[in-house]
C-alpha positions as CSV (number, residue, x, y, z in Angstrom):
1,X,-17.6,-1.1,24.3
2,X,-20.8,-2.5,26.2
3,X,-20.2,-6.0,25.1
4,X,-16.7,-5.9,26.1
5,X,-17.9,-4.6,29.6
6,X,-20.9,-7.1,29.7
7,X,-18.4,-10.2,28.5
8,X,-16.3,-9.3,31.6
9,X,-18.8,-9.2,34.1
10,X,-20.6,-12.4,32.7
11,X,-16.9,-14.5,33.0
12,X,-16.6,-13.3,36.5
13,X,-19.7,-14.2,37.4
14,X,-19.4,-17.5,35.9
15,X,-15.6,-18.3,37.5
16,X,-15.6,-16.5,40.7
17,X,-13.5,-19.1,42.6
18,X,-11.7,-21.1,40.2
19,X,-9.4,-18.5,38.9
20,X,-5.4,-19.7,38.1
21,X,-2.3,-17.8,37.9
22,X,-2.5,-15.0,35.1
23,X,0.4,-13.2,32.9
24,X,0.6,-9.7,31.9
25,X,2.4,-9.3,28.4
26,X,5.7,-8.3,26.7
27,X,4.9,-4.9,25.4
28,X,5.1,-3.5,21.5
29,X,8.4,-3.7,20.0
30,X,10.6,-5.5,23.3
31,X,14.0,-6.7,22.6
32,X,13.0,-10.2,24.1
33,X,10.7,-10.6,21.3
34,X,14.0,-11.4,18.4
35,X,15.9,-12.8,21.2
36,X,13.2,-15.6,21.6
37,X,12.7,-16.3,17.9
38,X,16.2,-17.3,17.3
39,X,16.1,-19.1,20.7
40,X,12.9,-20.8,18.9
41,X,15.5,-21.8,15.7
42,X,18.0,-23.0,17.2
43,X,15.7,-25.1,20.1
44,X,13.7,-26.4,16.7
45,X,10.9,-28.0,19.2
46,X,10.0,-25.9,22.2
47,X,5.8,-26.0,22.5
48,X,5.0,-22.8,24.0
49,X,7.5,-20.4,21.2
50,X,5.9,-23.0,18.8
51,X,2.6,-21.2,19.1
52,X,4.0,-17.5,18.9
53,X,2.2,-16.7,16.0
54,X,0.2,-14.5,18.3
55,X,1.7,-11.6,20.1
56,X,2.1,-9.9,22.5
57,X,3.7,-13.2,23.7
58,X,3.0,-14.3,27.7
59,X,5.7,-13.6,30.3
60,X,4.6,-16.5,32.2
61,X,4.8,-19.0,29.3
62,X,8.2,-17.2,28.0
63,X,9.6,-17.7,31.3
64,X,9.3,-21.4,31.5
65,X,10.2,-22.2,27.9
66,X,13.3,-19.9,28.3
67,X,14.4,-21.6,31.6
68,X,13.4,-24.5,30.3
69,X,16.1,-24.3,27.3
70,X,18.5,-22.7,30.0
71,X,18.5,-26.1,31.5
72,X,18.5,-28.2,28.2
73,X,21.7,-27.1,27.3
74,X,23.5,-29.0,30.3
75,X,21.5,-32.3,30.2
76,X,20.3,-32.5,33.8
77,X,19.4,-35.9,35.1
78,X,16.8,-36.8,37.9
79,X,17.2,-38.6,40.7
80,X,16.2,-42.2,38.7
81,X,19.4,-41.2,36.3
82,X,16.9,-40.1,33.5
83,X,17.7,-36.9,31.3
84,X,15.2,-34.6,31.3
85,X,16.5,-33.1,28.2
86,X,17.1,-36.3,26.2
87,X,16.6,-35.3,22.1
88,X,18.3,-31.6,22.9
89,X,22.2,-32.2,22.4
90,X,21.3,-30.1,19.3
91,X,20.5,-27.2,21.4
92,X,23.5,-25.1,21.3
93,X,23.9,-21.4,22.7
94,X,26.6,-18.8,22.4
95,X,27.8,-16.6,25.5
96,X,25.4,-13.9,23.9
97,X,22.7,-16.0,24.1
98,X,23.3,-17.1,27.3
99,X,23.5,-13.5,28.4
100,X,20.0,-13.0,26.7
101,X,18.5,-15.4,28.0
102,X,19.6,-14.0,31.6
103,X,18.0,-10.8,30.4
104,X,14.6,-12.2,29.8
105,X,14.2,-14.0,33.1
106,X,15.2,-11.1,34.9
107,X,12.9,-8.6,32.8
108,X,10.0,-10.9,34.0
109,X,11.3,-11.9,37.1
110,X,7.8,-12.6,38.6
111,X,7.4,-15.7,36.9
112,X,11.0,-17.2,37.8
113,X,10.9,-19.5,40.4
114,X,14.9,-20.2,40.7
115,X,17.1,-17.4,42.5
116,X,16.3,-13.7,42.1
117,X,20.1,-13.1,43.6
118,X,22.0,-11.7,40.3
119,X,18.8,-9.6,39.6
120,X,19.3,-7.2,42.3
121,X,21.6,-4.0,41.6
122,X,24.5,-3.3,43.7
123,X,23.9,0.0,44.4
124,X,19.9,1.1,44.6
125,X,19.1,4.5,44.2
126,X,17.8,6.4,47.5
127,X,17.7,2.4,49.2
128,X,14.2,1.8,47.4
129,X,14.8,2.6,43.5
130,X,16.1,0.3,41.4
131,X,16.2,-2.6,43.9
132,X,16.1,-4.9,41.0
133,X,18.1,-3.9,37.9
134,X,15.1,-3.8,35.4
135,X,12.6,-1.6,37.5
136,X,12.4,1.6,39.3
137,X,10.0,0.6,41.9
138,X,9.1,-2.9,42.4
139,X,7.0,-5.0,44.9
140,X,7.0,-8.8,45.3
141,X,5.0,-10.0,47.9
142,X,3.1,-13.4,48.2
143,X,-0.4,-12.3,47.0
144,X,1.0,-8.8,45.3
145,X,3.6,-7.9,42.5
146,X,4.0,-4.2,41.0
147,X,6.6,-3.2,38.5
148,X,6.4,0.7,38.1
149,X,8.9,2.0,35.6
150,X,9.9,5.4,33.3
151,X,9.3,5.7,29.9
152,X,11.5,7.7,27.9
153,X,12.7,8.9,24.5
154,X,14.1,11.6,23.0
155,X,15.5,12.2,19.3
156,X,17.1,14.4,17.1
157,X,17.6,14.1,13.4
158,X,18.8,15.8,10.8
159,X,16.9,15.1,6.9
160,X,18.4,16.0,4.4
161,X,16.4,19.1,1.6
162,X,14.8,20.2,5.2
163,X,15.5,22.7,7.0
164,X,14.0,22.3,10.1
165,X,14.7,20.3,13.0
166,X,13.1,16.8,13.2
167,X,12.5,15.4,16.8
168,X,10.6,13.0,18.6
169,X,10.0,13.7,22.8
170,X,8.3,10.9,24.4
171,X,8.4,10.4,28.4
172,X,5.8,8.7,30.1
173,X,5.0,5.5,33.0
174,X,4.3,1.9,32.8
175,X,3.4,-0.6,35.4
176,X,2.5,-4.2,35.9
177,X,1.4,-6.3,38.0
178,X,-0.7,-9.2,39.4
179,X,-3.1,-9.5,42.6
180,X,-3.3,-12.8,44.6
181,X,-1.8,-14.7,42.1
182,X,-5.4,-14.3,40.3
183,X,-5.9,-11.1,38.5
184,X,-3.3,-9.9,36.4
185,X,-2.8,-6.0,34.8
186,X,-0.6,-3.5,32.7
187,X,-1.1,0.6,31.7
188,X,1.0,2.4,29.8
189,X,0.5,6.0,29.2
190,X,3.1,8.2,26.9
191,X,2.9,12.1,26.3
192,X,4.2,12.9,22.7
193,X,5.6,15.6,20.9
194,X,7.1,14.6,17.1
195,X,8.5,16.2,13.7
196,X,9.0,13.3,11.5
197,X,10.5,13.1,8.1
198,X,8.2,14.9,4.8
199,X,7.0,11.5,4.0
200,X,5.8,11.2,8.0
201,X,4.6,14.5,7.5
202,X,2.5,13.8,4.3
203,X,1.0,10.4,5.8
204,X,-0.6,12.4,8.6
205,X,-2.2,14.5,6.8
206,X,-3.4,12.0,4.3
207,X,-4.4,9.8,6.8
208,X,-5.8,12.3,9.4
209,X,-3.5,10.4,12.2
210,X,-0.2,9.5,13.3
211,X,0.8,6.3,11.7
212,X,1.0,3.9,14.7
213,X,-1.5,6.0,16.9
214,X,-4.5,7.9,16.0
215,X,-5.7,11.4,17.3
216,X,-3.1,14.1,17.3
217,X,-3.1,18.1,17.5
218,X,-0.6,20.3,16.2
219,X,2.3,21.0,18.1
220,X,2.6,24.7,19.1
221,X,0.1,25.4,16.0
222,X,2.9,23.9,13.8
223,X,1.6,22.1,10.8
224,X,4.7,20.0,10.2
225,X,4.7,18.8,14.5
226,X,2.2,16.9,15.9
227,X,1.3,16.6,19.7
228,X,-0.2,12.5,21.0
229,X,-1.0,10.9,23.4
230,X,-0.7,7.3,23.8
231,X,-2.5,5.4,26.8
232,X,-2.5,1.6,26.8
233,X,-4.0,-0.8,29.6
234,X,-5.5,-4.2,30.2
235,X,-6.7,-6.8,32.6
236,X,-6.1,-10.8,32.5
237,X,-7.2,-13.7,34.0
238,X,-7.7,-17.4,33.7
239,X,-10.5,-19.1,34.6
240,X,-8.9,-22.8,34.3
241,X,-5.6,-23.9,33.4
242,X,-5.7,-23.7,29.6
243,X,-8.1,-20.9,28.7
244,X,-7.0,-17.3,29.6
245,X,-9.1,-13.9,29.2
246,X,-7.9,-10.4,28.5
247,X,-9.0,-7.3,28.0
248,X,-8.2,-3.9,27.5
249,X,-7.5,-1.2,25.1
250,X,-3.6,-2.1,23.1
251,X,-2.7,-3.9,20.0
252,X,-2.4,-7.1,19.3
253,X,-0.2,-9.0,15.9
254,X,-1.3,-12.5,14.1
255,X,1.8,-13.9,12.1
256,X,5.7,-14.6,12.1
257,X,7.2,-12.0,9.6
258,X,8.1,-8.5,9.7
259,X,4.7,-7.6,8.4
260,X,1.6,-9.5,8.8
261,X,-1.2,-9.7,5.9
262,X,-4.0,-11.0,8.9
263,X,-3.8,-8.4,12.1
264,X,-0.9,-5.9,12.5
265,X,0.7,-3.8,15.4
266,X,1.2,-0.6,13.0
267,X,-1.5,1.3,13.6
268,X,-3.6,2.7,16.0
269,X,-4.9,0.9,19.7
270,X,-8.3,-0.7,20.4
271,X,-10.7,-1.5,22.7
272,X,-10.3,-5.4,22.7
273,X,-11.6,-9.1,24.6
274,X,-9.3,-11.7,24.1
275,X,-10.0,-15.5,24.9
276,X,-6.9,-17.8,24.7
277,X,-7.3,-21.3,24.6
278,X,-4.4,-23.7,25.2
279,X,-4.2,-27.5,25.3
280,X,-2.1,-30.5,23.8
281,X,-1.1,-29.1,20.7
282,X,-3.8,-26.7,20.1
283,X,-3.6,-22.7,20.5
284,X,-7.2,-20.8,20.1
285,X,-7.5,-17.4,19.7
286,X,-10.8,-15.3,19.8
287,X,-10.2,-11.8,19.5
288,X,-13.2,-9.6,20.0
289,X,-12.3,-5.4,18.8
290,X,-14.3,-2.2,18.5
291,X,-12.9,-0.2,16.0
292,X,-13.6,3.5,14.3
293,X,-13.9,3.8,11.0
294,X,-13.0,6.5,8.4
295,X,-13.7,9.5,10.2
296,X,-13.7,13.4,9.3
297,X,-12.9,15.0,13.0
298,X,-14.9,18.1,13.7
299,X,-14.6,19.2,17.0
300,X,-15.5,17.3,20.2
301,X,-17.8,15.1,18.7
302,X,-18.6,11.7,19.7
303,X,-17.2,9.4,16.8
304,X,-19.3,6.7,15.3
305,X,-17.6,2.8,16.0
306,X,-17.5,-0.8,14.1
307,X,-16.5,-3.9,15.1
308,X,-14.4,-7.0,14.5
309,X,-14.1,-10.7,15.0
310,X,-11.6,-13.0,14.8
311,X,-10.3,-16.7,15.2
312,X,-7.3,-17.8,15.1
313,X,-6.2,-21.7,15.2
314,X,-2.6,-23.0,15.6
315,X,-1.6,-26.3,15.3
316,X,1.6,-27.8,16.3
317,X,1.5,-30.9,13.6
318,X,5.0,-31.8,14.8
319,X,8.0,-30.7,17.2
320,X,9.2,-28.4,14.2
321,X,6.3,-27.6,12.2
322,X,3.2,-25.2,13.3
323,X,0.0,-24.6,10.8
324,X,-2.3,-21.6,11.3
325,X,-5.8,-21.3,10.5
326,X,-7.3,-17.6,10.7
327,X,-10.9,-16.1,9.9
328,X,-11.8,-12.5,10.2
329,X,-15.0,-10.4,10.0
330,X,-15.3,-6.3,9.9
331,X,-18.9,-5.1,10.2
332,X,-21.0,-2.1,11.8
333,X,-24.5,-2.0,12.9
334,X,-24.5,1.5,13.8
335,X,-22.9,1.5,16.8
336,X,-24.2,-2.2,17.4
337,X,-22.3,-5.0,18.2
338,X,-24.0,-7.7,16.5
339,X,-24.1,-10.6,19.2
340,X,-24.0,-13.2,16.3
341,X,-20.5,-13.5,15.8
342,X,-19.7,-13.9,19.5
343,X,-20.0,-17.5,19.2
344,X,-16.9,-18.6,19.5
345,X,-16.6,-21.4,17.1
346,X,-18.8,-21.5,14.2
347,X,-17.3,-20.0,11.0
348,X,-18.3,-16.6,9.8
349,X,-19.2,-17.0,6.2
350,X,-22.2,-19.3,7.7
351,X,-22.9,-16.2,10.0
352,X,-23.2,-14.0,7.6
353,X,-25.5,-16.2,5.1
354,X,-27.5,-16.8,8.0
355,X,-28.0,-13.2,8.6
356,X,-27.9,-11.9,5.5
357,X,-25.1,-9.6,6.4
358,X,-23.0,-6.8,4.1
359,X,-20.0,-7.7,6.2
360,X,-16.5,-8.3,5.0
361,X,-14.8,-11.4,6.0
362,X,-11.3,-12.3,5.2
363,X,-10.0,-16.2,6.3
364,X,-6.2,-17.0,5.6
365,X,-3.8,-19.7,6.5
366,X,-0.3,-19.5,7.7
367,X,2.5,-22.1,8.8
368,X,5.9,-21.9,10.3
369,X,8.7,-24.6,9.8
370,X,12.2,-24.6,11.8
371,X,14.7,-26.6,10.1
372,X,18.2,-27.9,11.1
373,X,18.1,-25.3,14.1
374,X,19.7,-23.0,11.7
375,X,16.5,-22.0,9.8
376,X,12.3,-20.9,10.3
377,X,10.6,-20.9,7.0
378,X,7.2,-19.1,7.3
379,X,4.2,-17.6,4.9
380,X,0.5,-16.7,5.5
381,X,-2.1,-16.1,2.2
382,X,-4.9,-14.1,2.7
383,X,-8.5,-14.6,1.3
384,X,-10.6,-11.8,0.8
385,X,-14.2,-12.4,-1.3
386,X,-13.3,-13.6,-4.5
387,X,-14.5,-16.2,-7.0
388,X,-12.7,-19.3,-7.5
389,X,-13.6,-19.8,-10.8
390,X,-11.8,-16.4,-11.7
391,X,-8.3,-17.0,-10.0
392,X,-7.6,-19.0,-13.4
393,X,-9.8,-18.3,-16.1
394,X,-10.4,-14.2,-15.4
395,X,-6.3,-13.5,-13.5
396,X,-7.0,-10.1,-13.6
397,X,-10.6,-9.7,-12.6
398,X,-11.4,-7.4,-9.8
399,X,-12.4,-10.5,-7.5
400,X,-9.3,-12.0,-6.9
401,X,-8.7,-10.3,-3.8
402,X,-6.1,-11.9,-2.4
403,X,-2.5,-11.6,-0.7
404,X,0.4,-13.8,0.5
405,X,3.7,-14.0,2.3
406,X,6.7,-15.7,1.9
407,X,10.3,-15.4,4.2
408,X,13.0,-17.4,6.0
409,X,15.0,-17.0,9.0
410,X,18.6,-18.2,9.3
411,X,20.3,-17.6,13.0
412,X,24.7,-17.2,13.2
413,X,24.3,-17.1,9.5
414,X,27.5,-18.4,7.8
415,X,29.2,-19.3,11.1
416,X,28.5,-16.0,12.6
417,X,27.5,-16.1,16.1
418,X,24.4,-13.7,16.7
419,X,24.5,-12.7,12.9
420,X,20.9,-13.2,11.7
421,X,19.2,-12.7,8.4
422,X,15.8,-12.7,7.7
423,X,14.1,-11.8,4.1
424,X,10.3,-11.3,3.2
425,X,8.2,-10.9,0.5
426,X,5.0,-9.9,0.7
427,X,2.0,-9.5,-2.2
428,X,-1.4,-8.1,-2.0
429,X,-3.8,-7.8,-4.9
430,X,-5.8,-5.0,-5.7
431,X,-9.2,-4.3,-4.0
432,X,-7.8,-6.7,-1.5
433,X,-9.3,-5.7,2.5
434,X,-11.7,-2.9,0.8
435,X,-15.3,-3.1,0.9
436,X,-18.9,-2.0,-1.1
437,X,-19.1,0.7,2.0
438,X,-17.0,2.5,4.6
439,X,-17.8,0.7,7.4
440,X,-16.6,-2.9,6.8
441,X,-13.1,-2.1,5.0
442,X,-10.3,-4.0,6.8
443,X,-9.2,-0.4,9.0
444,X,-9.1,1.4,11.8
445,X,-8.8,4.7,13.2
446,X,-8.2,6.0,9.5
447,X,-5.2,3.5,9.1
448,X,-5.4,-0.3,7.6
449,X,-5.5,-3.5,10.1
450,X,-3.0,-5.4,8.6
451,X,-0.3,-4.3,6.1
452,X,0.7,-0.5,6.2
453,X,0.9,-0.4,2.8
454,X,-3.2,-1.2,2.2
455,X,-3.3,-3.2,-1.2
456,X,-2.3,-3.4,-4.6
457,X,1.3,-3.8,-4.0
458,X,4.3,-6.4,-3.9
459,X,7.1,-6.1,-1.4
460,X,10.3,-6.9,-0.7
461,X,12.1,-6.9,2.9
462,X,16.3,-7.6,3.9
463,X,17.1,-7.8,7.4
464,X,20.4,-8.1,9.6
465,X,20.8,-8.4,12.5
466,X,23.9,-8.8,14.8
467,X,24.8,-8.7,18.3
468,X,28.8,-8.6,18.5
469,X,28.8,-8.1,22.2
470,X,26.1,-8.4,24.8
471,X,25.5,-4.7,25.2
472,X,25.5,-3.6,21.5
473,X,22.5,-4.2,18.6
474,X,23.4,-3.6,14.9
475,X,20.5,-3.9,12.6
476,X,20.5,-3.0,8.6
477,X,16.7,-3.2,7.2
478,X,16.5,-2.9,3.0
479,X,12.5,-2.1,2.1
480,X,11.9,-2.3,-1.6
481,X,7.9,-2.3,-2.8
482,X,6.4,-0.9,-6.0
483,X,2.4,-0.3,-5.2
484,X,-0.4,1.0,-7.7
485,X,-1.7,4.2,-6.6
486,X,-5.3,5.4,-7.6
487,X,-6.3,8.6,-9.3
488,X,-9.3,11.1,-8.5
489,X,-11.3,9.4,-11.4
490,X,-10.3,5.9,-11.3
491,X,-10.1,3.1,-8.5
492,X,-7.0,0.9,-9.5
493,X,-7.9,-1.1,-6.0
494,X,-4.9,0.7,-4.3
495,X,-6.8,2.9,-1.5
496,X,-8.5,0.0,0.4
497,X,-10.7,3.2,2.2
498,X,-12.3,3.6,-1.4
499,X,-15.5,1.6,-1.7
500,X,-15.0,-1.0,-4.6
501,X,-18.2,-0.7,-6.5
502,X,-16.5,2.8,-8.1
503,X,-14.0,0.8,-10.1
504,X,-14.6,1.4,-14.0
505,X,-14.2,-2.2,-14.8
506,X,-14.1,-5.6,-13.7
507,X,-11.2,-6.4,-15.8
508,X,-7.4,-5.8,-16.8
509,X,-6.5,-5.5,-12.8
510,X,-2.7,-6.5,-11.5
511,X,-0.8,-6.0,-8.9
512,X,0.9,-2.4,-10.0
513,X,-2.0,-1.4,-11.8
514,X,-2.7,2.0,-12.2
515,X,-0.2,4.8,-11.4
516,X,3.0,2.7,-10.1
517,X,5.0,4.2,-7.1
518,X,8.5,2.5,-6.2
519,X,9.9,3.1,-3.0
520,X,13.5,2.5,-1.4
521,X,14.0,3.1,2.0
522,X,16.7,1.4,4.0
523,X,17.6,1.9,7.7
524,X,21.0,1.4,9.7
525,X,20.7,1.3,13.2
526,X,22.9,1.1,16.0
527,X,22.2,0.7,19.7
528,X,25.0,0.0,23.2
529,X,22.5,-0.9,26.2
530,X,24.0,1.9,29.3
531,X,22.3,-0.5,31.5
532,X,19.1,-2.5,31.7
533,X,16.5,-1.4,28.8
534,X,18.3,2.4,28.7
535,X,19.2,2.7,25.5
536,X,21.9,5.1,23.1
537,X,20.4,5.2,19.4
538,X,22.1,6.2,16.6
539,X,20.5,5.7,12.9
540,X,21.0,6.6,9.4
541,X,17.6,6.5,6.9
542,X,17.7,6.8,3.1
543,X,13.9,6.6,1.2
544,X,13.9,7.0,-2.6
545,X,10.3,7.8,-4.3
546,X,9.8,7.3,-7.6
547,X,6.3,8.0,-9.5
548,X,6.6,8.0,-13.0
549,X,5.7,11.7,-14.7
550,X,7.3,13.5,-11.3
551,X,11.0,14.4,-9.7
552,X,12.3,11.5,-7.9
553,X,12.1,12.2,-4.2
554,X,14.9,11.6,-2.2
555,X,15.1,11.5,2.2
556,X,18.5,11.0,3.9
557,X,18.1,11.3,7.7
558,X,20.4,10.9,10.2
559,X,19.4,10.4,14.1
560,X,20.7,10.1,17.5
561,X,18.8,9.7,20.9
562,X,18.3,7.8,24.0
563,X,15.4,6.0,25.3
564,X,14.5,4.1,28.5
565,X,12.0,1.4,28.4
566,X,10.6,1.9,25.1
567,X,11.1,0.3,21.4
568,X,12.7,2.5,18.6
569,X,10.5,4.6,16.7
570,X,10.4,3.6,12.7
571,X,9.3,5.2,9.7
572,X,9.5,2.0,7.8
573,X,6.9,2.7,4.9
């Protein structure tokens, strides 16, 4: 993307001395990233997790909040017989916790300034592997730091009414690392080979990619095995103390639930700027993105792009309490980024009446409430163009595009240490993220931006979690959601790739309408830690489909693996 390329350049031109210390990122999916939401709960008031709305989160920014609670927990005084930690007897931490917190700091062990001692292994392979328990090869120098590690994962499964072998290979190398203290970086780059369940099966060739990724081929000219790729870098810097660039080609995730109705991790990478801003209680977020959209692949062709803007403000109104405030724009000038909505302020809706632009713009506002360090409270709602007028006087007009999210958090539920429950709902009307072309619906790469599930649908999520020993992770996930589906001849609003203008009414429009799918699909999963990020998987899968008219469908799957620096793989839709 040349303005991606351009905005680079221009920065460095601009800060060519004054650069601070930068951060690479936790990756997709990273056991740190549940660990330091409950540590969030139970703190109640730590600044930096207050703002992690955004994701991926900052190593350098986890690092000091997490030693910083680390220390709260004992009280330390200074040398005038002050406590540091006065207001955070609250703060308590169970041996789990404690041995969590241990694992974070050591995972990014480049931005811990205390002892290194109990990070290094015992026993290094070959004298230079595995020096340091989290990485395979790893340099820490005064002006250099390089982390270069495997990736890994490999599963089989068994689904039930199929009688082929499902599998997923994955194997692959990440590193990170940082230059002078200045310039930070991160690539990842994953070889694939997969046989999912049917439903995984059908959704890629609906969608014309894998769900979570993007181009695939078939797998040893097997239709029901697909062959990926997966390559993921970027580059960081700061340029003063509060305001942090990035960019690179990954994903990025706006919200505190399960899902997110604004930006999600689900689907495919893109090519991204990122400008952070961070100061008192303010966290700014511009997020620049070249996208693709719906695309029909023939051959080695190039692929025509779009583009996206977005803003994102968060506002820590007190120790416990953070408010989000979120615009979004999609919009395509044939394969022209339009250099309007690079301002990084002004709202988009004046943009776009200034102009006289066709583009779709979404604006939302979300929130995030700990409570009694037991409990998070959270929600976002979504604005798409509608009329105000219409939300009371028309409720089922076509125009009242719009979508919320409701859920709750509650940490050693019922005086169970490291039992954590978590429930969701989430609620998108029809024609909600689609557009009056194919250019600015709220997608990419053939998949939607934000929720999986597109729009015209409610859903419900239950999740457990519990740790019962340092090394082991239990986790039971219950996905209910009915959704309206659309037919050849009618648009019920349920395919947000459908342009709206093909509707046949403007009326008689709720959440279900047309023909109404309900799906079940809960997931066990159980997982002992061998040693540092190496992982033994085991999982059970059941998915009931019901559409009225047609035999209920029915997936029972059961799965074993191991994986080594990587996150599970899910077919939670």
């Amino acid at each position: 993307m040349q303005v991606i390329k351009s905005l680079t350049k221009l920065l460095f031109f601009l800060f060519p001395v004054s650069v601070f210390s930068q951060t690479t990122y936790l990756p997709e999916g990273a056991k740190e990233y549940h660990i330091l939401d409950r540590l969030q709960i139970k703190a109640g008031q730590s600044a930096n997790l207050n703002f992690s709305t955004l994701k991926p989160f900052s190593r350098k920014f986890i690092v000091a909040d997490v030693d910083f609670l680390d220390s709260a927990r004992y009280g330390y005084f200074n040398a005038n017989g002050q406590d540091n930690y006065k207001g955070w007897t609250d703060f308590k931490t169970t041996p789990i916790d404690d041995y969590n917190i241990r694992s974070i700091l050591m995972n990014s062990a480049e931005w811990v300034s205390g002892s290194h001692e109990d990070f290094f292994s015992k026993k290094p392979v070959l004298k230079h592997f595995y020096v340091s328990k989290p990485n395979m090869y790893e340099v820490n120098t005064k002006d250099f730091f390089l982390a270069l590690n495997p990736v890994f994962q490999f599963n089989l499964s068994h689904e039930s009414n199929n009688s082929q072998r499902l599998y997923l290979n994955s194997r692959g190398l990440t590193a990170r690392g940082r230059i002078a203290n200045k310039i930070g970086f991160s690539a990842t780059v994953v070889d694939n080979q997969e046989r999912g369940p049917g439903y995984f099966t059908k959704m890629v060739r609906d969608l014309r990619a894998v769900p979570g990724y993007g181009f695939f081929k078939s797998f040893k000219r097997d239709s029901t095995a697909v062959d990926y790729f997966d390559a993921r870098g970027y580059v960081t810097f700061s340029a003063t103390k509060y305001i942090n660039f990035q960019a690179g080609y990954d994903k990025n995730f706006i919200g505190n639930g399960y899902r997110s109705l604004f930006l999600s991790d689900w689907g495919n990478s893109y090519l991204f700027f990122k400008i952070n801003t961070r100061i008192w209680k303010l966290n700014y977020q511009n997020l620049f993105m070249e996208l693709m959209p719906q695309y029909v692949k023939n051959g080695d062709s190039l692929l025509d792009r779009k583009y996206a803007a977005m803003h994102h403000l968060s506002v820590n109104v007190t120790k416990w309490l953070n408010i989000g405030l979120f615009e979004g724009v999609i919009f395509g000038r044939k394969n022209r980024f339009d250099f309007q909505y690079l301002n990084p302020i002004i709202f988009f809706r004046h943009i776009e009446g200034m102009i006289g632009s066709p583009d779709n713009a979404v604006a939302g506002i979300d929130f995030k409430a700990n409570v009694a360090h037991t409990a998070q409270f959270y929600g976002q709602v979504l604005f798409d163009e509608f009329l105000i007028k219409n939300v009371r006087s028309h409720p089922t007009s076509w125009t009242n595009k719009f979508g919320f999210q409701l859920g709750g958090k509650y940490v050693d539920a019922f005086g169970i240490k490291n039992l954590d429950l978590q429930a969701e709902v989430n609620r998108v009307r029809p024609f909600t993220y689609s557009h009056n072309n194919l250019i600015g619906n709220y997608t990419h790469y053939n998949q939607p931006l934000a929720h999986p599930l597109g729009a015209n649908f409610q859903e419900f999520i239950g999740i457990a979690r519990y740790q019962p020993a340092p090394r082991w992770y239990i986790s039971g996930t219950a996905i209910y959601y009915y959704k309206g589906l659309d037919t050849a001849t009618a648009n019920f609003g349920g395919d947000i790739f459908r342009n709206y203008l093909d509707r046949l009414s403007d009326e008689g429009f709720k959440v279900g309408s047309g023909q109404k799918v309900k799906v079940f699909n809960g997931i066990l999963e159980a997982s002992y830690e061998l040693r540092e990020n190496f992982f033994i998987d085991f999982s059970l899968n059941q998915r009931l489909y019901s559409l009225a008219g047609t035999p209920r469908l029915t997936s029972t799957m059961i799965t074993g693996g191991i994986r080594l620096n990587m996150s599970r793989r899910k077919y939670d839709y």
